[in-house]
C-alpha positions in Angstrom: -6.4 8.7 24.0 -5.0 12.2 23.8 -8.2 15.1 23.0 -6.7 16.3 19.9 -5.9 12.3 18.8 -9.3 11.2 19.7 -10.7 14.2 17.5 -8.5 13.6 14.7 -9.9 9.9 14.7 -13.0 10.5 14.9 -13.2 12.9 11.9 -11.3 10.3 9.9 -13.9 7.6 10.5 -16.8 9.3 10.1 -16.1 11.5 7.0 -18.0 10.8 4.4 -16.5 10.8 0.1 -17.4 14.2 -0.3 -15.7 14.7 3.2 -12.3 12.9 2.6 -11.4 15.5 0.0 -10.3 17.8 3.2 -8.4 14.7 5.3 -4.7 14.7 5.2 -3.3 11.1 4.4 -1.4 11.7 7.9 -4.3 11.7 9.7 -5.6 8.3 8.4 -2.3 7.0 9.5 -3.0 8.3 13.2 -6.4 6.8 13.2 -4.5 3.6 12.0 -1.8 3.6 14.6 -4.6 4.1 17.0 -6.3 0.6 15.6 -3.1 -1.0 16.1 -3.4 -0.1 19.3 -7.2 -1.1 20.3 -6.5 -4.8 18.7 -10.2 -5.0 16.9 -11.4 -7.9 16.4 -12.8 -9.0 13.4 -16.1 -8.0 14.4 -15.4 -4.6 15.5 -13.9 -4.5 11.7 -17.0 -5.8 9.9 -19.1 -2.7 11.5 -16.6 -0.3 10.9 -17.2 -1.5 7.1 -20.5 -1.0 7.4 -20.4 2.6 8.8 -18.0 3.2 6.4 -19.4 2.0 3.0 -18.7 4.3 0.1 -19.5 4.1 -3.8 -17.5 4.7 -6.8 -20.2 6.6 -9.0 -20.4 8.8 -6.4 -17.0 10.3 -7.2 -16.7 13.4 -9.9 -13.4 13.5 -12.1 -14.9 16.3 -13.9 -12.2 18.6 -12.1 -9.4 15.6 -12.5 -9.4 15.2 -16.2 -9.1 19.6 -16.6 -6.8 19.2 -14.1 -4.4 16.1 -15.9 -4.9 17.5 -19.6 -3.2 20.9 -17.9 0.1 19.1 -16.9 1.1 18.5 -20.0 3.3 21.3 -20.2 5.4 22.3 -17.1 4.5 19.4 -15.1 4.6 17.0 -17.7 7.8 14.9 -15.7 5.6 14.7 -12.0 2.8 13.7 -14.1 4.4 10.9 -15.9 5.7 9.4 -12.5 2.1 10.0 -11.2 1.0 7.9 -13.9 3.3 5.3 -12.8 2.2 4.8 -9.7 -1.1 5.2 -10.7 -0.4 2.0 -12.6 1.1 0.0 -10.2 -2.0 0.6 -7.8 -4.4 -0.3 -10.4 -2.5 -3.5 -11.2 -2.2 -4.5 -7.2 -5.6 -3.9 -6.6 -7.4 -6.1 -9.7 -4.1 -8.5 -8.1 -5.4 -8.8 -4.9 -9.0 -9.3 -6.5 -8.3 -11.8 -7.5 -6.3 -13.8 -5.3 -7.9 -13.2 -2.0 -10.8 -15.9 -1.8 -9.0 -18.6 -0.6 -8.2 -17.0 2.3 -12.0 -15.9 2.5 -12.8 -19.5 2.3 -10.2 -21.2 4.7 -10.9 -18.3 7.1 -10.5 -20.3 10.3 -13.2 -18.8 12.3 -16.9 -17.3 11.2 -16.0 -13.7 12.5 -13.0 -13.4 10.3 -14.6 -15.3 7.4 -17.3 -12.4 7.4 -14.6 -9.7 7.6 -12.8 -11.0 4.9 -15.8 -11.0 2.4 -15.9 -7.3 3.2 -12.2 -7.0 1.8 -12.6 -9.1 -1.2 -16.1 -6.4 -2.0 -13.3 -3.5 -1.1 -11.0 -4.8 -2.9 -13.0 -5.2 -6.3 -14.6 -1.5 -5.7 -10.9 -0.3 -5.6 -10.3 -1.7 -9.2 -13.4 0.0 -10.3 -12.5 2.9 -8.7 -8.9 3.1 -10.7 -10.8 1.8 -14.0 -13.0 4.4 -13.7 -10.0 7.3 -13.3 -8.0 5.9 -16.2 -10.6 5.7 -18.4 -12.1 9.3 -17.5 -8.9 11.0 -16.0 -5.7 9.3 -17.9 -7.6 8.5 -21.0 -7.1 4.9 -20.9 -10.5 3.3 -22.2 -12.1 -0.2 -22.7 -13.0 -1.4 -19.1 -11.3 -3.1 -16.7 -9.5 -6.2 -19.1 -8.3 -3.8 -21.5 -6.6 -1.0 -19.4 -5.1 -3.9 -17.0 -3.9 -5.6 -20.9 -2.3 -2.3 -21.7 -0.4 -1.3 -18.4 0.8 -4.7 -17.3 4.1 -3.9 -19.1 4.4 -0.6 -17.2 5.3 -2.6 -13.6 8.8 -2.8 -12.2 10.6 -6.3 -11.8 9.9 -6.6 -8.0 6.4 -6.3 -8.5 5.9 -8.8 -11.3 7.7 -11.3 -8.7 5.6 -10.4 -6.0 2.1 -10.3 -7.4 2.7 -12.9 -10.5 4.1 -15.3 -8.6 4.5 -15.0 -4.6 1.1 -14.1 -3.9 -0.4 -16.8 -6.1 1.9 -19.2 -4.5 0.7 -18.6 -1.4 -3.3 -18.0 -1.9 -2.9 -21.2 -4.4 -1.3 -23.0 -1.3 -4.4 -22.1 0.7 -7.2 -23.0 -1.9 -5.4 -26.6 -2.2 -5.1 -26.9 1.3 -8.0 -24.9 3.0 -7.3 -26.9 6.3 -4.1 -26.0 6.4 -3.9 -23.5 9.2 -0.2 -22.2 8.4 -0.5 -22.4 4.7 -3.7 -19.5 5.9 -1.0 -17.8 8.5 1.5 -17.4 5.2 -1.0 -16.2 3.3 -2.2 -13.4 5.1 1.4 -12.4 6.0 1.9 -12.4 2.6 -1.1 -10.3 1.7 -1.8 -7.9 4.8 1.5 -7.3 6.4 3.3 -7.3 3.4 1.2 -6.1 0.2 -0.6 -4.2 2.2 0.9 -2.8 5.5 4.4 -2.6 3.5 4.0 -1.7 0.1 0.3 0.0 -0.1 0.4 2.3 2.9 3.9 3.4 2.0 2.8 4.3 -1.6 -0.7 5.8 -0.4 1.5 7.8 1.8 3.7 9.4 -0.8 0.9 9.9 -3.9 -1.2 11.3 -1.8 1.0 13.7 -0.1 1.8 14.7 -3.8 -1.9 15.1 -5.2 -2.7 17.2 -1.8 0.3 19.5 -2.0 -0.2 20.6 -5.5 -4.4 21.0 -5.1 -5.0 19.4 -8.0 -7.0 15.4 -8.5 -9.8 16.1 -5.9 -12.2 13.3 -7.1 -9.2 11.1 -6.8 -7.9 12.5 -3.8 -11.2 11.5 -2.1 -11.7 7.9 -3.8 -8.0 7.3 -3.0 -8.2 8.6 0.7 -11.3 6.3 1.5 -9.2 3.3 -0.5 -6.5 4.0 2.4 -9.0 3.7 5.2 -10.3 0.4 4.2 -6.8 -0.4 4.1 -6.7 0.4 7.7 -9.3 -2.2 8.3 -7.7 -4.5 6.2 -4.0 -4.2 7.8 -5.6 -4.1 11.4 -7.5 -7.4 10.7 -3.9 -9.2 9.8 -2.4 -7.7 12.3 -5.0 -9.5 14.7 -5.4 -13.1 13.0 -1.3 -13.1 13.0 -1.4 -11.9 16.7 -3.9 -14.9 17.7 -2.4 -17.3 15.4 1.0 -16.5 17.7 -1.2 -17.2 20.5 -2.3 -20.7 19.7 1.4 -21.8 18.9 4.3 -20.0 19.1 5.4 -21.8 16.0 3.3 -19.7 13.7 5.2 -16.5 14.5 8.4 -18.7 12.9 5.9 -19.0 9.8 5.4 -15.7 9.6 9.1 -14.4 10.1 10.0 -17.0 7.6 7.4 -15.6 5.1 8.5 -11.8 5.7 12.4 -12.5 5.5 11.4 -14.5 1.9 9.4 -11.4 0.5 11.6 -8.9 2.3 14.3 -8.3 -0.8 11.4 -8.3 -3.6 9.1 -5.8 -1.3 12.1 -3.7 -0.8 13.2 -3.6 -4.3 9.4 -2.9 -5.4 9.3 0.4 -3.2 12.9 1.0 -4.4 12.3 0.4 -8.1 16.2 0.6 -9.8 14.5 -0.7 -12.8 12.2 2.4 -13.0 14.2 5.7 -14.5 13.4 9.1 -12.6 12.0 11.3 -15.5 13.0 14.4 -13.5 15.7 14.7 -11.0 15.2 16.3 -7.4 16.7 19.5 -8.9 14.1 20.3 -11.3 11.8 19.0 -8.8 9.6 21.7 -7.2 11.1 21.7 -3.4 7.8 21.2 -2.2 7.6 18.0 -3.9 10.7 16.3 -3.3 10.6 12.8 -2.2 13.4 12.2 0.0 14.3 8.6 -0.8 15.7 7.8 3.0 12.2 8.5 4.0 10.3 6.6 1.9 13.1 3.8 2.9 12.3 4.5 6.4 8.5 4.4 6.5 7.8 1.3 4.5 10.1 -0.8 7.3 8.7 1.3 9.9 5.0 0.5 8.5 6.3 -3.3 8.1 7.8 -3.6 11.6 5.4 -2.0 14.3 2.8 -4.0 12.9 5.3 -7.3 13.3 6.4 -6.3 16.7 2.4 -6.4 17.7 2.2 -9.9 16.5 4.9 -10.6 18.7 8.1 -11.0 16.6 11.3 -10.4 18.9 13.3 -7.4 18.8 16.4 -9.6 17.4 14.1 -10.9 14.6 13.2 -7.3 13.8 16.3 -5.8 14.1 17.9 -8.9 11.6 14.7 -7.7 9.6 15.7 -4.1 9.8 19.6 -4.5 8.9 18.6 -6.7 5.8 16.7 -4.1 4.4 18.7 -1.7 4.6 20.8 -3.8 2.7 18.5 -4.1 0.4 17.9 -1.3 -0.2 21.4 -0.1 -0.8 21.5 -2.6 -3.2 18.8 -1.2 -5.4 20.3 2.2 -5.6 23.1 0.5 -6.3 21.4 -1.1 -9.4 19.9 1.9 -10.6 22.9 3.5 -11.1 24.1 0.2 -12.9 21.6 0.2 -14.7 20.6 3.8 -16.0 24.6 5.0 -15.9 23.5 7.8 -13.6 23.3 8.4 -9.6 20.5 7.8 -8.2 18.6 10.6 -6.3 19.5 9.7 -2.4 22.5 11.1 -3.3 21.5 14.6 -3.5 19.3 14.4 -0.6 22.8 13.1 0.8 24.9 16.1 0.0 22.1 18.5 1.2 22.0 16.4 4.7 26.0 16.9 4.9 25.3 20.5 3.7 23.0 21.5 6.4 24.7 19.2 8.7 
């Protein structure tokens, strides 16, 4: 491992809360590639949870809520498509809650049984962690039940497919059939590579990018950052049960191609969103925090597919994976200008490529 790699990973696994308010989002994703890399195993995982335990009252939004209540005015637009995808975290992660004991409990091995019950504890401290910030932050109160009663219109239609009814198809296959190895292989495709190494690290990426460049959030920036790095344990672990399941029989790779090709148009159209109105347009958009649509396209199939390609997909199935999403995607901009009777914003970041080009 390069010095300055090795360094940078190191100081992302051993920060501590107060710690992972100074740790760019990018870094977390080089000390991710760099798990990818080492293949740990299940074990390896369940001590890196244990060095890297954190706690949700530890976190202050004393500085958060002065800092929300002072974007009402001239940042009022980036603020209401913060709240967004504040929402759509929130949602995903009482989701996931919810949904992942089946796979706990059909685990196939006593190694990745253990690590799992470390997810399902990470995944119910990151609903804490987001019930906690609306109530205090956003100014959503009542607990848990009554913020999730109040947002769940606020999702887009991709996600209400994904989480309301493809993820419980496939955890419900597994707790009806906890023998079934390949209903377990689909459901973890479904939930790590997916959920998770699609849809979660791309939106990590962006929000936190946001939160860091304008200084504001910190007690959120940090709960947020240490949500991502238990996401790295999270993604690694499918990556590795998906990699040994290809192992035992080739046969299970075709399971899990045939899962992602399934999901693919309803995880593109999530990140996507042509349902979802831009409340300010990249014009009146600070430059600094411009989201450049082809980017965000790029890194969510990037995220998806060099994860695949570890498992042990072919190239042809990825580049067929690839192609379709880009189809996909076009689609959805395509639909949001349907739909909202206005372009969508790739097209600017379109013109200023041509521009400079």
């Amino acid at each position: 491992m390069d010095a300055s790699v090795e360094k940078v990973v190191k100081r992302v696994d051993d920060a501590t809360l107060e710690e992972l308010r100074n740790v760019d989002i990018e870094d977390v994703y080089v000390q991710m590639d760099e798990m990818l890399k080492a293949r740990p195993t299940p074990l390896d995982l369940y001590f890196r949870w244990e060095r890297q335990n954190w706690a949700t009252q530890d976190l202050d939004f004393t500085e958060d809520r002065q800092h929300w209540t002072s974007m009402e005015g001239p940042f009022g637009g980036i603020r209401e498509e913060l709240q967004r995808t504040f929402t759509l975290f929130f949602l995903g992660e009482q989701a996931v809650t919810d949904t992942l004991s089946p796979l706990v409990h059909a685990a196939p091995d006593e190694p990745s049984r253990n690590f799992l019950s470390t997810q399902l504890v990470d995944e119910a401290r990151h609903s804490v962690f987001f019930s906690r910030f609306f109530e205090e932050v956003v100014g959503i109160e009542g607990g848990i039940t009554a913020a999730l009663e109040r947002l769940r219109d606020r999702t887009v239609d991709g996600y209400r497919v994904l989480f309301d009814n493809d993820l419980v198809e496939a955890t419900e296959a597994v707790r009806e059939a906890p023998h079934d190895y390949k209903a377990w292989v689909r459901g973890i495709a479904t939930y790590h590579l997916v959920i998770e190494g699609m849809l979660a690290l791309t939106g990590q990426r962006y929000l936190l990018g946001i939160v860091r460049e304008m200084g504001i959030l910190p007690g959120f920036y940090a709960g947020f950052t240490a949500v991502a790095r238990d996401e790295s344990r999270h993604v690694n672990f499918g990556v590795r049960a998906l990699m040994e399941a290809g192992v035992r029989d080739r046969e299970h790779l075709d399971v899990v191609s045939d899962q992602i090709f399934k999901l693919l148009p309803t995880a593109c159209r999530i990140v996507a969103a042509p349902d979802r109105r831009f409340v300010i347009s990249p014009q009146e958009t600070p430059e600094n925090l411009r989201i450049n649509p082809f980017d965000v396209r790029d890194f969510s199939m990037n995220s998806l597919l060099k994860r695949l390609k570890v498992i042990g997909l072919t190239e042809t199935t990825l580049n067929d994976m690839r192609t379709k999403a880009m189809g996909y995607y076009d689609e959805a901009w395509a639909d949001y200008e349907r739909i909202h009777n206005e372009e969508h914003p790739y097209r600017y970041f379109e013109r200023m490529a041509a521009a400079g080009a």
